[in-house]
C-alpha positions in Angstrom: -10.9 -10.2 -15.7 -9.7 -7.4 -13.3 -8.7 -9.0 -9.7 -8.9 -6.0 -7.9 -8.5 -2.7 -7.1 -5.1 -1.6 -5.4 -4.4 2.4 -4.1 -0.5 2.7 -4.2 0.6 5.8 -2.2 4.0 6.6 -3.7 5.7 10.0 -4.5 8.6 8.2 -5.8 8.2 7.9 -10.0 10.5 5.0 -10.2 8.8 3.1 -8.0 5.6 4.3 -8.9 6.0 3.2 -12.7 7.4 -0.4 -11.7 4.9 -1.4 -9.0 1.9 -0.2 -11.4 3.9 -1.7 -14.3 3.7 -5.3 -12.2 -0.1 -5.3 -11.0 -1.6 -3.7 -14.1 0.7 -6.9 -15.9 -1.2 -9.3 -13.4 -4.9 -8.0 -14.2 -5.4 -5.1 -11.1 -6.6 -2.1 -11.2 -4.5 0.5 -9.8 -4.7 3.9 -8.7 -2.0 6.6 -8.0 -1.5 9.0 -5.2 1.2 11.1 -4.6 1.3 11.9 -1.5 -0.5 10.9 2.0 -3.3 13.7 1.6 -4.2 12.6 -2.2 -4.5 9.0 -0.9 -6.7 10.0 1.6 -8.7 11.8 -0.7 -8.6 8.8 -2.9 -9.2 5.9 -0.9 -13.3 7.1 -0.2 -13.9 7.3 -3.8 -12.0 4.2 -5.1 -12.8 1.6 -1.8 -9.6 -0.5 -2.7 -9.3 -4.0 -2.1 -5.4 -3.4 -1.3 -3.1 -0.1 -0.2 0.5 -0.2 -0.4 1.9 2.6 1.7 5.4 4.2 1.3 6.7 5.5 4.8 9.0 8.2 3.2 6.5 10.6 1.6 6.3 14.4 1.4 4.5 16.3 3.8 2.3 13.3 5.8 4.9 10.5 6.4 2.9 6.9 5.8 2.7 6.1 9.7 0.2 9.2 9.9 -1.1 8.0 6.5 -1.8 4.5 7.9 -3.2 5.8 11.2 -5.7 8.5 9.5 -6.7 5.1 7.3 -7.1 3.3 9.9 -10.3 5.6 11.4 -11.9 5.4 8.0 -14.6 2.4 9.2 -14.9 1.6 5.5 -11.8 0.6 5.3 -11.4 -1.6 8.5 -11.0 -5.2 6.6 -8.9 -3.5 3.8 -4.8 -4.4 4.4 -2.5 -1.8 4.3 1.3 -3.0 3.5 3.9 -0.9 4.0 6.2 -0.9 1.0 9.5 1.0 2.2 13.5 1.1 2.5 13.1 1.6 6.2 15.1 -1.9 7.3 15.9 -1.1 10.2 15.6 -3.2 13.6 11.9 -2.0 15.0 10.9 -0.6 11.6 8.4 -3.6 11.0 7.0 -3.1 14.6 6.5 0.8 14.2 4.6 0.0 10.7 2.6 -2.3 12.1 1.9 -0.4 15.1 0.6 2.4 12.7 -1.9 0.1 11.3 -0.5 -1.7 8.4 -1.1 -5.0 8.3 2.2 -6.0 6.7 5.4 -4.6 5.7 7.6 -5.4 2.5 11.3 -4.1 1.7 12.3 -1.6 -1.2 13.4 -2.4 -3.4 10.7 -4.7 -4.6 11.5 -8.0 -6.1 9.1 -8.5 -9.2 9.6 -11.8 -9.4 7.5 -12.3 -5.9 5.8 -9.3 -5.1 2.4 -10.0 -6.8 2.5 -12.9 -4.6 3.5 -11.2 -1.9 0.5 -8.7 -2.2 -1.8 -11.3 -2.9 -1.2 -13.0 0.5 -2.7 -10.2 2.1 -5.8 -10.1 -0.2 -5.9 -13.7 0.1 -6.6 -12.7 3.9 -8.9 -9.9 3.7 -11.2 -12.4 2.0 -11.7 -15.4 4.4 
């Protein structure tokens, strides 16, 4: 049974492969955009359940990613998390600030990150 349906936004192919490697592994769907403007594009057709957001992407950096999702009224209860190398002190606050509703570190940890994720679709659901 598939859990879900999760847009990554991700223009890096390493990353790319081993998040979608991980979710497909733990039943979820998951779609792939490039870049900010393909996510956009995306997200109407697709209505995820969950969008992980890199910050560092060509073009449309994922603050203006998360803001533009954030006026999509379809997609008001749906979290956006962050998944970036930006560590630095008011990194987290600026994410947030941009309308994700969480914010996890590159590089991933496979051990936890489904469970990571799943802590914010936990909450979308209540």
């Amino acid at each position: 049974m598939k859990k879900g349906k999760i847009l990554v936004i991700e223009d890096n192919e390493q990353n790319m492969y081993l998040t979608n490697f991980i979710l497909e592994k733990n039943g979820y769907d998951v779609f792939q955009a490039r870049d900010g403007l393909a996510g956009l594009q995306m997200v109407q057709q697709i209505k995820p359940d969950l969008i992980l957001l890199d910050i560092q992407l060509p073009g449309m950096d994922g603050y203006a990613v998360a803001h533009e999702l954030r006026q999509i009224s379809a997609l008001s209860s749906t979290p956006i998390v962050a998944v970036t190398s930006y560590a630095m002190a008011g990194d987290r606050e600026r994410t947030i600030a941009a309308g994700c509703d969480g914010y996890l570190e590159k590089p991933i940890n496979p051990a936890t990150f489904v469970q990571e994720i799943e802590r914010f679709l936990d909450q979308s659901s209540d």
